[in-house]
C-alpha positions, 0 to 999 in steps of 0.5 A: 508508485512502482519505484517505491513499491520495488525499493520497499520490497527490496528492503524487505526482501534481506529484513529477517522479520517473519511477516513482511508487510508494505504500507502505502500512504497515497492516492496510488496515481501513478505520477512516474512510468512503472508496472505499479500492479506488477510491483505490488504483486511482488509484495508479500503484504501490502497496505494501503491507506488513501486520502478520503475523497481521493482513493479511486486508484488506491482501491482499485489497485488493492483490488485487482492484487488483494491489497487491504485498504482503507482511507484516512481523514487526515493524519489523526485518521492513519493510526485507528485506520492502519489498526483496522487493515492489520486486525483483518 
């Protein structure tokens, strides 16, 4: 999670776009050795959609760094829930 969440900064960091937001589809374990809270700090925005059921980390990740979150259902969920995060 660390790694994607540096590459995903490092690309926003040269995109000339005024708001520069990272969405992260995942349930946030980290799988890999990283500073995953260090790395998502580092993110103007960030996102995070996690699996219902599944999303312990993925909350307590968007809370200890002010992350939005929200959880999905399955990939019919993503596009009403990605709505609702961005609209706050």
């Amino acid at each position: 999670v660390a790694a994607a969440l540096l590459a995903a900064g490092a690309q926003l960091r040269v995109a000339s776009a005024q708001r520069r937001i990272v969405v992260l589809l995942s349930d946030c374990r980290s799988t890999e050795p990283g500073d995953v809270y260090g790395a998502a700090r580092s993110l103007d925005e960030l996102v995070i959609l996690a699996p219902e059921g599944d999303d312990e980390d993925a909350a307590a990740l968007a809370g200890a760094v002010g992350a939005r979150f929200a959880t999905v259902a399955g990939p019919t969920s993503v596009p009403a829930a990605l709505a609702a995060v961005l609209a706050r």
